[in-house]
C-alpha positions in Angstrom: 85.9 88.4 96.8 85.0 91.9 94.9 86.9 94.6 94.8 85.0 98.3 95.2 85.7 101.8 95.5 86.7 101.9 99.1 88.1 98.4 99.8 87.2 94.7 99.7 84.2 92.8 99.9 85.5 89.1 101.0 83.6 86.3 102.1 84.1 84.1 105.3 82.3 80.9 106.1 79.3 82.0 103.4 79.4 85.4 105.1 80.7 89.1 102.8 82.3 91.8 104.4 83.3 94.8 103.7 87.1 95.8 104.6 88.7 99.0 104.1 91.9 98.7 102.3 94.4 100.5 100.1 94.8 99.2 97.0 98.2 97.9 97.0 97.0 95.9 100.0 94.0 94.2 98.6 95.7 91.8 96.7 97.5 90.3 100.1 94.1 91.1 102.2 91.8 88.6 99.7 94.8 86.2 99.9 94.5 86.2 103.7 90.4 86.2 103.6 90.7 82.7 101.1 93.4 81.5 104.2 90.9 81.8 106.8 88.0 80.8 105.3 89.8 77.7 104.4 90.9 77.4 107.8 87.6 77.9 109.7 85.6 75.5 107.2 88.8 72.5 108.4 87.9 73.3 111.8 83.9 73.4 110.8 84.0 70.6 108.8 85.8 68.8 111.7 83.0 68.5 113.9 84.8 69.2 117.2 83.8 72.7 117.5 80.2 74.2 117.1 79.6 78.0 116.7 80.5 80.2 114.0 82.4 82.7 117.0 84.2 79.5 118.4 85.4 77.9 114.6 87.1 81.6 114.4 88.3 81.2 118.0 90.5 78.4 116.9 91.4 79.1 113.3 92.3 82.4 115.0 94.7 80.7 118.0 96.2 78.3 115.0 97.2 80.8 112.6 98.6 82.7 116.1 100.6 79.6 116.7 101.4 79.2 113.5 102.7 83.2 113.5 104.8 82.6 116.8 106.9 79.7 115.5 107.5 81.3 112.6 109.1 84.4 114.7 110.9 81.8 117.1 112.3 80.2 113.9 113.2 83.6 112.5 114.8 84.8 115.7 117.4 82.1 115.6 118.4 83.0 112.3 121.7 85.3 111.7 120.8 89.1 110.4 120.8 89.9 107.3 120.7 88.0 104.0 124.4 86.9 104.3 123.6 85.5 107.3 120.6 83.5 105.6 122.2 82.7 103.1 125.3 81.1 105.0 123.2 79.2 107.4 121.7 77.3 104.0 124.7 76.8 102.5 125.7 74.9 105.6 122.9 72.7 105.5 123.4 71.8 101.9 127.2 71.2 102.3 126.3 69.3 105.1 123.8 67.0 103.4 126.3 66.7 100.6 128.7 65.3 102.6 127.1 62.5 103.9 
């Protein structure tokens, strides 16, 4: 993954392309390109799905999955870092006290 002038070049199942991207984003953006290709060569090397468009299908629907559970999680939590920060102290007091 390159950096040039007017964004990123990243690479995806053996594949470059270029992205657009400001420079304090590029760092994140190659992070997320290495995630996905990771993902989609699982899926590949997993023999259940054939197709470059279909591997990015599912790798696609799994980090969405992934994405919404994360939300759901973060929904039930309290506002707030006091709230966060209450709801693990709990835990831990609860652990210690068994």
């Amino acid at each position: 993954m390159k950096n040039t002038g007017g964004g990123v070049i990243i690479s995806i199942l053996g594949k470059e392309l270029m992205v657009a991207c400001p420079e304090e984003e590029r760092a994140a953006l190659v992070a997320a390109a290495r995630e996905l290709d990771q993902r989609m060569r699982e899926i590949q090397d997993g023999g259940k799905v054939i197709g470059g468009e279909r591997v990015a299908v599912m790798a696609a629907l799994n980090l969405s999955n992934e994405l919404l559970q994360l939300r759901r999680h973060a929904s039930r939590l309290p506002d707030g870092l006091e709230g966060r920060l209450a709801v693990l102290t709990d835990k831990i007091e609860a652990v210690l006290h068994e």
